[in-house]
N, C-alpha and C positions, 0 to 999 in steps of 0.2 A: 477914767472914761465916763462920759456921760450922754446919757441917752433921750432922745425926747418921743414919746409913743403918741400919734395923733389913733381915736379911736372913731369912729362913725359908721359902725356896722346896720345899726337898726334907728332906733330912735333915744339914743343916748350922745351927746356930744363931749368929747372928754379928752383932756391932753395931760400928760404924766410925764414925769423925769424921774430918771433913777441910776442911779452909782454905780462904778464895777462891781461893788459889793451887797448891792441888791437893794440900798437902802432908796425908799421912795423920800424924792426930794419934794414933790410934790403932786397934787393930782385933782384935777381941775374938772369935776365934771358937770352940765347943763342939761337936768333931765327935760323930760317931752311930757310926763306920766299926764301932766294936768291937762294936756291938750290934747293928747287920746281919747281918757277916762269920760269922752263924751260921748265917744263913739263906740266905746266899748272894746277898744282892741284898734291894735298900729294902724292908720292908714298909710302907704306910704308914700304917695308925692307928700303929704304933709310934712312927711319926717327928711326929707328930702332937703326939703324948702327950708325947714327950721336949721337943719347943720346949717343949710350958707349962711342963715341969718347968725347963729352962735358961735361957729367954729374960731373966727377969730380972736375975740375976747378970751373967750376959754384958753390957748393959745398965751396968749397977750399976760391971760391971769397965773397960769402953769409959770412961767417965765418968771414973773416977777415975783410969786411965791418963795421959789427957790432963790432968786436972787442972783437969777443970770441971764446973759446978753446970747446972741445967738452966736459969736464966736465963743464962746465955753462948751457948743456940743461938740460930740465927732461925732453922732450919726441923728436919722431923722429917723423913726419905725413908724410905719402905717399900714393900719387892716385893709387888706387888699382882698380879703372875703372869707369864711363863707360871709352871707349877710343879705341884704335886700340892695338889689344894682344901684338906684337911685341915689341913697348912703353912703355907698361902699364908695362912689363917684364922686361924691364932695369933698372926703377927705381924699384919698388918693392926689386926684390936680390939685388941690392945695399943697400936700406937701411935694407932689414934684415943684408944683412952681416957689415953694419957700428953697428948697435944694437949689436948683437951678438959680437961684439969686445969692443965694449965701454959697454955693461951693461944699454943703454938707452932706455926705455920704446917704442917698437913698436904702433905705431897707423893706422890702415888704412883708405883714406876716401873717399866719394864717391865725385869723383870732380864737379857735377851739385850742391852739398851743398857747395864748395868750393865757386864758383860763387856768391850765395846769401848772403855765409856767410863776402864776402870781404866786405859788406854796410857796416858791423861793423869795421870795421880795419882803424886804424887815420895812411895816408900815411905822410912817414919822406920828410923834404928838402924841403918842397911847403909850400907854402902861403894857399894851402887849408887845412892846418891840423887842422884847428877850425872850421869849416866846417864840417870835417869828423868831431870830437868829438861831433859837434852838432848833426850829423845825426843817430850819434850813442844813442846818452840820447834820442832822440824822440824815434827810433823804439823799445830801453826799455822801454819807457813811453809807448806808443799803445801796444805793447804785456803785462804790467805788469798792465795796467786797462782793462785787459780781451780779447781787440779786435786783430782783426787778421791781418795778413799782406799779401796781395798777392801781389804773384810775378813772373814777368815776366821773365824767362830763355831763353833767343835768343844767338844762335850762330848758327858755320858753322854746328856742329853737332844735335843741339838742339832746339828745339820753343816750350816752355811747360807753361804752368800756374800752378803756385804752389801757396796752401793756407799754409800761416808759422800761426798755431794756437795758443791762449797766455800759451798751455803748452809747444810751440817752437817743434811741429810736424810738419813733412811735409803731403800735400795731394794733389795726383794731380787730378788739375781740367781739366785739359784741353792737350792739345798735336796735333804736326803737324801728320797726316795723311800720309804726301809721305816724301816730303824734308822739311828741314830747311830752314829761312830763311836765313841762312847767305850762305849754298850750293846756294840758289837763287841766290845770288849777285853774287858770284864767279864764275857760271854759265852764267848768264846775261853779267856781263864782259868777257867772251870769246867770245859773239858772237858777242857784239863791238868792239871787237877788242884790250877791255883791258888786262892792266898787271894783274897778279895773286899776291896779292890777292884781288878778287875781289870789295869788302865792299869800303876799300877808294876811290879806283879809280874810282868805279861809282858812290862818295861822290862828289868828287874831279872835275868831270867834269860835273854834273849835277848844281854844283856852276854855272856853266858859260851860261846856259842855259841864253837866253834872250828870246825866244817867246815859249809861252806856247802849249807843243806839244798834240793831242791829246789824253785825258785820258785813261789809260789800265783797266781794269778789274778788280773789289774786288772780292774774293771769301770766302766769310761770313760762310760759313757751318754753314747753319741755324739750330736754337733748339739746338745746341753745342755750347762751348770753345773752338773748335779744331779750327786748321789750316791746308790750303794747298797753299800749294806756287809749285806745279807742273806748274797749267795752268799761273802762270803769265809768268813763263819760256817758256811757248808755246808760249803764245802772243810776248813775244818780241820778241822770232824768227821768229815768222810769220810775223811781220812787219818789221824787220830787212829786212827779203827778199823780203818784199810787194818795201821798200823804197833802194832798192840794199842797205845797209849796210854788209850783209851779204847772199853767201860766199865774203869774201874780196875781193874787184873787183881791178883789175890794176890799175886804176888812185886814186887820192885821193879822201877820202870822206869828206864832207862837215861837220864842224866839230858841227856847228850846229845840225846838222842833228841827229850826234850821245848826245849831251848833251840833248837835248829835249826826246831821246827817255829814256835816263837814269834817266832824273829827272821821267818821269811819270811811270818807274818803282818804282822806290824810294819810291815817292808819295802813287803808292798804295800799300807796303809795310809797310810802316808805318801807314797810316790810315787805315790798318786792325790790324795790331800790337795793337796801341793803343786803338782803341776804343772799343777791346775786352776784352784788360782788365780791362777798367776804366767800362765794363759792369760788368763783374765778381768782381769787388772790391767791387763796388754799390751791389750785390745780396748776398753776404756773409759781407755785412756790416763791410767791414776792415778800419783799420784808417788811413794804409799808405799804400802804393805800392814802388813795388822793384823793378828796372830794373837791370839785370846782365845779362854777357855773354858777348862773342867779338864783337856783331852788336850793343852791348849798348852804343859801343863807337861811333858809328854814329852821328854825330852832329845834322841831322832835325829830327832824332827818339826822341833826350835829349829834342829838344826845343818845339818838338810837347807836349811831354810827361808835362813840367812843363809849356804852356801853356792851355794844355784844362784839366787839371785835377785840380779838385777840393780838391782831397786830397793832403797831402805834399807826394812828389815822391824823393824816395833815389835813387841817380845812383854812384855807386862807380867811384872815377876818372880813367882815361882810362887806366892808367900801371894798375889797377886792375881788370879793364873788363875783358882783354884777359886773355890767360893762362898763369898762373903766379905760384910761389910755398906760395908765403906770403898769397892768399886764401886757400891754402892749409895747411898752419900754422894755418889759424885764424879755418878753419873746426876741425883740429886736435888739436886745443885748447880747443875747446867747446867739442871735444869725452873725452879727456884725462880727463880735468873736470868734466866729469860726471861720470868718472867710466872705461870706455873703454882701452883696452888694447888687443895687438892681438899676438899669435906664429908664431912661422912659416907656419902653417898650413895656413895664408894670404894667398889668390890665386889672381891672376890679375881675375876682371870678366869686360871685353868687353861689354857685354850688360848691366851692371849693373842700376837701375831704382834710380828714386827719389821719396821718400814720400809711404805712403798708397798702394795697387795693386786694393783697393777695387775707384773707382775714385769717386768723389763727384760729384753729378748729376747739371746739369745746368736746370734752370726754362726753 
């Protein structure tokens, strides 16, 4: 069985294939980054406008990568939301109208399953592909001796705790309150002065930090799972301007200055990250944890994660963190597999949810 995942949630363009057995045949993505990064963050007709101009090539290239014809799939999977409507809108009527000419089974899916679902999927062309194939036999192993798997979804859009239970349901435990933590980063990086998008670049320079700058602020949202990353965004502005970093002052600033205040964002970003959910893994007695989404690409989040955690932690390799269409193959493998199948009647939904609406309560 083969699968073709078209992706176009935000401002990423991207088409993906992948095998019954999870392997990616290929995965074609056309980023946006350089046509944002002027404006400082997505605008979205832009992003809009750019899928129609890219979506087909990409397409075109996914295809011919693997080395197949459009009678080799049985199904077509496409992000039908969450995401920005304009996006979600471009690829959707493409792939009905490729379905509707070829005869090949529609699927739509919801792209925060996409995310989770890429743990499963053995990336082609790397030295990690035994690796994935391992990671993949454990989390069938933990889901098929009954126990559960939580999992942490982090991106620019998203910060949620999802329980995957061993009948392979979602439920969500937990969720950010204001912003995402990846809005955080890209936020954070504008008031230092960084490029767009924000996540590496305040990777990238909190590397160089050498004196340890003083600690920012957790905010634990006690008796809950939930998250908020509003006030760490306050604190670093306010110190930004405590320390003139910000507004941008004429002469140069001290490069120091700004790496220390990046890492102790960083810092406490991730040390609320994880240790909320190595809490909730611990209280619903799951056997693995999952990290997906584009801030799972973070390097001190990976190493935090497979340091203090006592369970095994899957993190998809990083072409599969961000958005991509080969997790949107591997989601529309497991619908098509089960049954799923969609008309026209498909609509982009914008706000579409992950798991349960009923949320699973926190001790």
């Amino acid at each position: 069985m083969i699968v073709l995942g078209i992706e176009t949630s935000c401002d990423e363009t991207s088409a993906g294939i992948v095998d019954e057995s999870g392997a990616v045949l290929a995965n074609t993505v056309a980023t946006q980054v350089d046509i944002h990064a002027r404006y400082g963050g997505i605008v979205p007709e832009v992003a809009s406008r750019q899928h129609v101009i890219d979506v087909r090539p990409v397409i075109e290239t996914a295809l011919s990568t693997a080395e197949l014809s459009w009678s080799d799939l049985d199904a077509l999977a496409v992000t039908h939301g969450p995401g920005l409507a304009g996006s979600l809108i471009v690829g959707v009527n493409v792939a009905k109208g490729l379905c509707a000419s070829t005869g090949i089974p529609l699927v739509g899916v919801n792209h925060l399953e996409g995310h989770i679902l890429a743990a499963w999927a053995v990336a082609a062309g790397k030295d990690a592909g035994e690796d994935d194939r391992k990671d993949r036999e454990l989390l069938d192993g933990v889901l098929g001796d009954g126990k559960s798997v939580m999992c942490l979804l982090v991106s620019g859009g998203h910060t949620e705790l999802v329980l995957l239970d061993s009948d392979r349901q979602f439920h969500l435990v937990g969720e950010t309150r204001d912003d995402a933590a990846g809005e955080a980063f890209d936020k954070s990086a504008r008031v230092l002065g960084l490029r767009y998008p924000g996540g590496p670049e305040i990777q990238r320079v909190a590397a160089t930090a050498t004196v340890e700058a003083e600690p920012l602020s957790r905010a634990w949202m006690k008796g809950s799972y939930d998250f908020s990353f509003s006030g760490i965004k306050t604190a670093v502005l306010n110190r930004a301007r405590r320390e003139g970093i910000y507004p941008k002052p004429e002469g140069e600033i001290p490069a120091e200055m700004v790496a220390g205040l990046a890492k102790a964002f960083q810092d406490s970003v991730v040390d609320v990250l994880v240790t909320k959910t190595l809490e909730a893994a611990a209280q619903y007695e799951c056997g693995a944890i999952i990290v997906a989404g584009g801030v799972a690409a973070n390097g001190p989040l990976r190493e935090a994660f497979f340091s203090r955690s006592d369970l095994p932690v899957v993190i998809p390799p990083i072409s599969l963190c961000t958005d991509n269409g080969a997790m949107i193959a591997m989601s529309g493998l497991a619908r098509f597999t089960d049954g799923r199948r969609d008309g026209w009647s498909l609509d982009v939904e914008p706000g579409l949810r992950i798991g349960s609406r009923d949320r699973l309560a926190a001790v």
